[in-house]
N, C-alpha and C positions, 0 to 999 in steps of 0.2 A: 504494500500500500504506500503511496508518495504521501509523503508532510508535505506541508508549507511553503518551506526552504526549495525543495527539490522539482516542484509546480512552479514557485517562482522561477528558479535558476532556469527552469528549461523556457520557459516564457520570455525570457530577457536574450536568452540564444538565438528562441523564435524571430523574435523583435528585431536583434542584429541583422540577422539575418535578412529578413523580409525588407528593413529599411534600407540595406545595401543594395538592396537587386532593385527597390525603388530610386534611388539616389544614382546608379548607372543607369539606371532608364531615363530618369529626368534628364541628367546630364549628359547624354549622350550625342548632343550636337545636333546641329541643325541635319535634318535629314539628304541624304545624295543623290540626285537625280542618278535614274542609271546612264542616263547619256551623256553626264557629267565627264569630263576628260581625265578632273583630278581625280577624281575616285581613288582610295586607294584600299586595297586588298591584302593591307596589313596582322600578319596575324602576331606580329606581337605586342604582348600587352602594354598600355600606356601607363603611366603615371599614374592617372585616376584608376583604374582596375589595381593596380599595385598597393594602392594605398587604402583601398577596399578590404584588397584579399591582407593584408596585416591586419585591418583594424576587426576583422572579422575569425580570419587565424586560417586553418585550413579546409570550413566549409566551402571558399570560395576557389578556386584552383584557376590562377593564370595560365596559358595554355604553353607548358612547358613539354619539353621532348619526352614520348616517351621510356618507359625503362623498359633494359632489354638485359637478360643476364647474361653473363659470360660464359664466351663459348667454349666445346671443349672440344681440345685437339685430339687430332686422328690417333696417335700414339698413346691419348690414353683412356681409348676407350675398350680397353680391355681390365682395366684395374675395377675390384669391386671393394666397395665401401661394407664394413661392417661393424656393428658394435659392440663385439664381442672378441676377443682377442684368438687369431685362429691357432690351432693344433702345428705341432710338426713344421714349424716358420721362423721362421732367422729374423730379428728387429736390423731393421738397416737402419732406422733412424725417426724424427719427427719431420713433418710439412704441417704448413696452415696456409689455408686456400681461406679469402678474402672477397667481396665483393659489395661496393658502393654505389648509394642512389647516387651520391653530385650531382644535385640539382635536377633529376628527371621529374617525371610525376608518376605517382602513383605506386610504387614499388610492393609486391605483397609478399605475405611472410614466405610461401610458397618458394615466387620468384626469384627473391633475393638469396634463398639459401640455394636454389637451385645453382645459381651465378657463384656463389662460397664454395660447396662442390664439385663445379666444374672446375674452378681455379686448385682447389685441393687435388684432383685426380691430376689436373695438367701439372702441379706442383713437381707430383711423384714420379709423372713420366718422365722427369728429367734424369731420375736415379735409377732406371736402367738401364742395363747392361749388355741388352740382345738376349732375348728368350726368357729371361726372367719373367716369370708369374710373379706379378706383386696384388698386397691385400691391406686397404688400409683400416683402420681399428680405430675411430673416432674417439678422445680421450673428453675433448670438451669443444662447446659450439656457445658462441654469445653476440645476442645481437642488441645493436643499440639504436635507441629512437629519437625525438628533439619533441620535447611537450613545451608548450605554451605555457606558461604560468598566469595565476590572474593578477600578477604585477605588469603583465606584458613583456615578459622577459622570458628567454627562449632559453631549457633547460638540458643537457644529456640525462639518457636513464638506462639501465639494462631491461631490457624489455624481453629476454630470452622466451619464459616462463608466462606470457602474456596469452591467454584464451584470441582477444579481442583488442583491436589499438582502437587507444579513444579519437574521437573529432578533432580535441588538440593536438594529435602529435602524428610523426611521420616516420618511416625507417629512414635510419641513414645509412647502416652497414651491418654486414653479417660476417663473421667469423670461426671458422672451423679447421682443431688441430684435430692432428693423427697421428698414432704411427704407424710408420711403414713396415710390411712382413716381404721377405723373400719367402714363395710356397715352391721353392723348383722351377724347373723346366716347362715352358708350354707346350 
């Protein structure tokens, strides 16, 4: 059951929200003839949407690139990831496979770990030797987010363990060590 507090606070987000898509609408300049010469078929965001999407936080999304994970090389897609540490296998060593939004939109928990273990297996491919079967053994994975505070001030947080990311906040990066197993010959 909502109290008070929490009917209000969603009401004032509503409010933001709705007076900002009013406030770009208003402002939005005088209309363009289509036969107008200058027209211009800009998509990126001006000042005024910029200063929107801050004062609003990340309901409003300027139309930034979007994210794509990283890809994985041909050499290592024969390595398989697993969380358990295998049988009858030699540690060669550790890798951490890495992967960041910088600035795209929209990155999901999904995606971005997908981009972290591409980079992890492309890590490992570098540490063989021709014919080696390798197996990595994931020790730890942490990912970090940026939330909005209601000071207005933009926070880091480990957001690993996270069901659900709130409206204020976004992923920035994903993180995943291993070690590495020689299992033999392929």
């Amino acid at each position: 059951m909502l109290n008070y507090k929490q009917v209000l606070n969603q009401s004032v987000k509503i409010g933001l929200v709705a007076g900002s898509v009013l406030m770009l609408v208003a402002c939005g300049g005088p209309k363009k003839n289509k036969n107008s010469k200058y027209m211009s078929e800009e998509l990126e965001p001006n000042a005024r949407q910029l200063a929107v999407y801050k004062a609003v936080g990340y309901a409003i999304d300027p139309q930034l690139p979007v994210y794509e994970p990283k890809t994985l090389n041909e050499a290592a897609r024969g390595i398989a990831v697993a969380y358990s540490v295998p049988y009858n296998c030699k540690v060669l060593g550790e890798v951490e496979g890495k992967d960041e939004a910088g600035g795209k939109a929209g990155p999901t928990f999904e995606k971005i770990r997908e981009g972290a273990t591409n980079d992890l297996r492309n890590q490992a491919a570098d540490l063989v030797r021709g014919g080696q079967r390798l197996m990595l053994s994931v020790t730890k994975e942490a990912m970090i987010c940026q939330m909005r505070t209601k000071k207005d001030q933009y926070q880091e947080e480990d957001c690993t363990l996270w069901d659900k990311l709130p409206t204020n906040g976004q992923i920035l990066s994903y993180r995943i060590h291993a070690n590495v197993f020689e299992c033999g010959e392929k």
